[in-house]
C-alpha positions as MATLAB code, in Angstrom:
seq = 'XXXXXXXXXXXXXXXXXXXXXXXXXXXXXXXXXXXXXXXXXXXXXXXXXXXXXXXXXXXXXXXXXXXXXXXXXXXXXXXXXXXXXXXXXXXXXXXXXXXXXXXXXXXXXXXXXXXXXXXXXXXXXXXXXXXXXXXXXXXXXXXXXXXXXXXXXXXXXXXXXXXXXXXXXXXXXXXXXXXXXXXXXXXXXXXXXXXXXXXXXXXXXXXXXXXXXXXXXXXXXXXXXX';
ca = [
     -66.666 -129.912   77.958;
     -69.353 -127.467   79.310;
     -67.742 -124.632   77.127;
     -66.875 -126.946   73.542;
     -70.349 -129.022   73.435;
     -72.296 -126.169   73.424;
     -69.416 -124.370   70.783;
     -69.395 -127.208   68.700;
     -73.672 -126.458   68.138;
     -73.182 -123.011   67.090;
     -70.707 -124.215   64.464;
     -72.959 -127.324   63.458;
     -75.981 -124.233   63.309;
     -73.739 -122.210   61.102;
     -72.495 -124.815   59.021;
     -76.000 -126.107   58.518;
     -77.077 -123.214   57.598;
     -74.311 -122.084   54.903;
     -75.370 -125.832   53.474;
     -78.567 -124.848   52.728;
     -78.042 -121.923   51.749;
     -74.229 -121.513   50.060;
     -74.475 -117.890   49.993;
     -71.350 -117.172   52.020;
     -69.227 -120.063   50.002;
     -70.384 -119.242   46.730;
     -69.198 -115.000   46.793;
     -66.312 -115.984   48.865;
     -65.312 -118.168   46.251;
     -66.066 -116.717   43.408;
     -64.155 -113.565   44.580;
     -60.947 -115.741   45.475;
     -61.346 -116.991   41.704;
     -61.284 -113.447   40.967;
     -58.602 -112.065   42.964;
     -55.526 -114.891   41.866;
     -56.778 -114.508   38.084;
     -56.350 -111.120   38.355;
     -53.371 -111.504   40.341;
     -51.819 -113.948   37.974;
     -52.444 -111.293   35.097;
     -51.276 -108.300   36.337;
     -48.028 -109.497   38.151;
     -46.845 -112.891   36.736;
     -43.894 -112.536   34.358;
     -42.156 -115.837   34.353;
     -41.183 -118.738   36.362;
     -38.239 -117.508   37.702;
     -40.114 -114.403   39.411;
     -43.423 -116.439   40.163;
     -42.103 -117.868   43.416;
     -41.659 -114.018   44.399;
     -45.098 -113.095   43.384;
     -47.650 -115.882   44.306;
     -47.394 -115.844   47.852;
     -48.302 -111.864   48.081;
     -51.530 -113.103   45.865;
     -52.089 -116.167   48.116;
     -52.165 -113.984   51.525;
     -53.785 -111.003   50.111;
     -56.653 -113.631   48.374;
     -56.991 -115.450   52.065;
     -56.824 -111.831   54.092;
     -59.587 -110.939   51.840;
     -61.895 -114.010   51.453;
     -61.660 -114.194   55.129;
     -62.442 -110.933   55.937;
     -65.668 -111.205   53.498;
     -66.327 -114.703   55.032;
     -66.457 -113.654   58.555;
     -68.284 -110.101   58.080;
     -70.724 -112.065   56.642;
     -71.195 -115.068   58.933;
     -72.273 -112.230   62.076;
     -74.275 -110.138   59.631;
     -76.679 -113.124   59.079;
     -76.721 -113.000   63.190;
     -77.597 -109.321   63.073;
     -80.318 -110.049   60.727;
     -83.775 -110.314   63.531;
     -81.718 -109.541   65.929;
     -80.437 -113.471   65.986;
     -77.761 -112.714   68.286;
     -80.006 -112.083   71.340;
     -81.395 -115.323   70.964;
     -77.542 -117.345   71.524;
     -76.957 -114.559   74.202;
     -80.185 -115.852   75.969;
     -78.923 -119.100   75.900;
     -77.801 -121.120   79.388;
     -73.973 -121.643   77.689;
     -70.757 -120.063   78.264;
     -69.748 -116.609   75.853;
     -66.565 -118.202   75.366;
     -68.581 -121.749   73.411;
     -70.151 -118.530   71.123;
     -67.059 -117.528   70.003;
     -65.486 -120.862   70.169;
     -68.088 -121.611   67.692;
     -68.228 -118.542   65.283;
     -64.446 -119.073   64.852;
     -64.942 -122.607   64.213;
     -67.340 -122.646   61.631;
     -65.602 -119.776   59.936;
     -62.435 -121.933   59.790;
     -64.280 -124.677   58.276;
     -65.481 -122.537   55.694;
     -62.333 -120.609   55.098;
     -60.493 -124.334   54.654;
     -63.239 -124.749   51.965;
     -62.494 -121.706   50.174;
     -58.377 -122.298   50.272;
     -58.864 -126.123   48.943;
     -59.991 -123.868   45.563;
     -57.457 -120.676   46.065;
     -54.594 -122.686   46.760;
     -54.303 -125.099   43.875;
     -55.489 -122.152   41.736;
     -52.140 -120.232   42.950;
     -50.124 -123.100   42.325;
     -51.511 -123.543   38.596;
     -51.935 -119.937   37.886;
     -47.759 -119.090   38.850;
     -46.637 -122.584   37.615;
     -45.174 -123.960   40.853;
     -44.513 -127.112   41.351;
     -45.961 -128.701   44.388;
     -44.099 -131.728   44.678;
     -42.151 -131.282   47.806;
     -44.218 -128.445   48.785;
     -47.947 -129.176   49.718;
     -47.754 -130.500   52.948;
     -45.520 -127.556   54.260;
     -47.855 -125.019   52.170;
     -50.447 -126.814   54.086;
     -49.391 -126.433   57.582;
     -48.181 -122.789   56.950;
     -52.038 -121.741   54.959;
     -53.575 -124.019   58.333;
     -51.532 -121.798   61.160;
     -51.796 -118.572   59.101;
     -55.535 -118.713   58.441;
     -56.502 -120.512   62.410;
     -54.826 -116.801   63.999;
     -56.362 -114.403   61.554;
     -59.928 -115.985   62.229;
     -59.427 -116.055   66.069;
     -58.852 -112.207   65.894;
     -61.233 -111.410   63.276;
     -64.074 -113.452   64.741;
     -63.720 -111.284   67.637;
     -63.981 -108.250   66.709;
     -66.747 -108.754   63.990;
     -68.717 -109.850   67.658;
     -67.656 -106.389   68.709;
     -69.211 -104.434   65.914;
     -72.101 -106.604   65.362;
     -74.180 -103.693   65.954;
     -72.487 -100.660   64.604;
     -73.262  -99.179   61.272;
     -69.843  -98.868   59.710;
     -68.909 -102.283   61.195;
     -67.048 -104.016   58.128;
     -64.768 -100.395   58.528;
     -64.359 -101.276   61.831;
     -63.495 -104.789   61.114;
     -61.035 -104.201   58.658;
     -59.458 -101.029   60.807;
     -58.895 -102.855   64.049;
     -58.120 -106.819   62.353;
     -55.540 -105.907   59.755;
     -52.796 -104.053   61.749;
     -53.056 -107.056   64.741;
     -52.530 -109.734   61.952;
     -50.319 -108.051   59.906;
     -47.033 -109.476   61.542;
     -48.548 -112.751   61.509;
     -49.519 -112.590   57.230;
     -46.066 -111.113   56.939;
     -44.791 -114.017   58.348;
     -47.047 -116.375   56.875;
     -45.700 -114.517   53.455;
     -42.595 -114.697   54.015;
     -42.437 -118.156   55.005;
     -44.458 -119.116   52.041;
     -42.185 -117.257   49.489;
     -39.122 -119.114   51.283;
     -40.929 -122.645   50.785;
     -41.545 -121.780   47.010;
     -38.146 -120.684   46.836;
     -36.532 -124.176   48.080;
     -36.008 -123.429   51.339;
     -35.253 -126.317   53.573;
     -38.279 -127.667   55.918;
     -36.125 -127.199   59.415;
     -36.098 -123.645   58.065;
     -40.448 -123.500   57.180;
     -40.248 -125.466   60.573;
     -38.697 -122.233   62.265;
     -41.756 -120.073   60.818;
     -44.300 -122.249   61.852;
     -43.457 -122.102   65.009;
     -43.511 -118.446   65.022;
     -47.252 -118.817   63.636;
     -47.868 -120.963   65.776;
     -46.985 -118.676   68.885;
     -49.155 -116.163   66.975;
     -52.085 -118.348   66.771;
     -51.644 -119.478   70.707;
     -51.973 -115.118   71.449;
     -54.209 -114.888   69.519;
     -56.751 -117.808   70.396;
     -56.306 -117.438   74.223;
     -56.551 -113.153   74.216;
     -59.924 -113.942   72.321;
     -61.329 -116.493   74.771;
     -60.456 -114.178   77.761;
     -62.205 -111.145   76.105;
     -64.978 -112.465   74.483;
     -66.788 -113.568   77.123;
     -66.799 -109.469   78.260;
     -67.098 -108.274   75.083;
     -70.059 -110.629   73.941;
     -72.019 -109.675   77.536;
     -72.181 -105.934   76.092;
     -73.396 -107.094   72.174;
];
C-alpha cells in the first residue's frame, strides 16, 4: 500500500492533467486515424487476404501511438524540470513508475477503443466471436510494451536525442512480445480456436509478468540517477 497509494496520485496527476488539456489524446489519436486509413489503402485487397493484413496495421498503429503517447507523457515532466519535484517527494521510485505506466495504459486503452474498431471496419472483419479474445490479446500486448517503454523514457528523460533512444532500446525488447501479439491476432481473425488464442495469451502474459517485475526492480535505481 505504501508503494500503490502514492502510484495511484501520479496517475490521477497525469490523467488530470491530459483532461484538461487533451494534447497527448488528441495527436495520438488523430495519428492512429491516420496510420489504419493509410494502412487500409495501401495493403487491403479483399476479404480473403484482410485477416492476413490487419493485424500487422493493428500492432504497428499500437507500437506507434504508444511510443508517441509515452515520449510525450515524460516530456511534459521534463518541461521546468517537473521531475525533480516527484523525485523530492517522501514516496517510493517504484509508486513513480508504477504511476507513469499506469496512466499511460489508461490513455493507450483510450486510444485502442478508436484504433481497434477502426481496424475491424476498415479490413471488414467480423467481430462476432472475436472481440473479447481481440480484447484480452490488445490488453496483454499493450500492459508489457508500456511497462518497458515507461522505463526507459524515465531513463532518457534528460538526454537530447531521447525519443532515438526510446525507440532504439524499446523496440528490439518488445519485439518478440508484438510478434506474438501479431501472430496471435492474425490466428484469431483467421478462426482459430480460443484454447489455441488461450495458448498465446499465456505466452503474453509471461511477457508482461518479465516485463512488469524487471521494471519495478530497476526503476527505483534508475529513477535515483534522473
Amino acid at each position: 500500500m505504501k508503494t500503490l497509494g502514492p502510484a495511484w496520485l501520479v496517475a490521477l496527476k497525469d490523467l488530470k492533467l491530459e483532461l484538461r488539456t487533451k494534447e497527448i489524446l488528441t495527436s495520438t489519436g488523430l495519428f492512429a486515424v491516420l496510420v489504419v486509413t493509410l494502412g487500409s489503402l495501401a495493403f487491403y485487397t479483399d476479404p480473403v487476404s484482410a485477416p492476413n493484413i490487419a493485424p500487422g496495421v493493428l500492432w504497428i498503429s499500437i507500437l506507434f501511438c504508444g511510443i508517441l503517447l509515452i515520449g510525450r507523457s515524460w516530456s511534459l515532466e521534463r518541461e521546468n524540470d517537473a521531475i525533480f519535484g516527484m523525485l523530492l517527494a517522501p514516496i517510493p521510485r517504484a509508486s513513480i513508475y508504477i504511476g507513469k505506466s499506469l496512466s499511460a495504459l489508461i490513455l493507450l486503452f483510450v486510444v485502442e477503443l478508436l484504433l481497434v474498431p477502426l481496424c475491424l471496419v476498415f479490413f471488414q472483419i467480423d467481430p462476432s466471436d472475436k472481440l473479447l479474445p481481440l480484447i484480452g490479446l490488445v490488453f496483454l500486448g499493450s500492459v508489457g510494451f508500456v511497462a518497458t517503454a515507461t522505463l526507459f523514457s524515465a531513463v532518457g528523460i534528460r538526454t537530447r536525442a531521447r525519443d532515438l533512444m526510446l525507440s532504439v532500446l524499446v523496440f528490439p525488447l518488445v519485439a518478440p512480445a508484438l510478434l506474438a501479439a501479431a501472430v496471435a491476432t492474425r490466428e484469431l481473425f483467421a478462426g482459430a480456436s480460443l484454447p489455441e488464442v488461450i495458448g498465446w495469451m499465456r505466452i503474453l502474459a509471461a511477457f508482461d509478468l518479465l516485463f512488469v517485475g524487471f521494471g519495478l526492480w530497476v526503476s527505483r535505481y534508475l529513477l535515483a540517477e534522473t
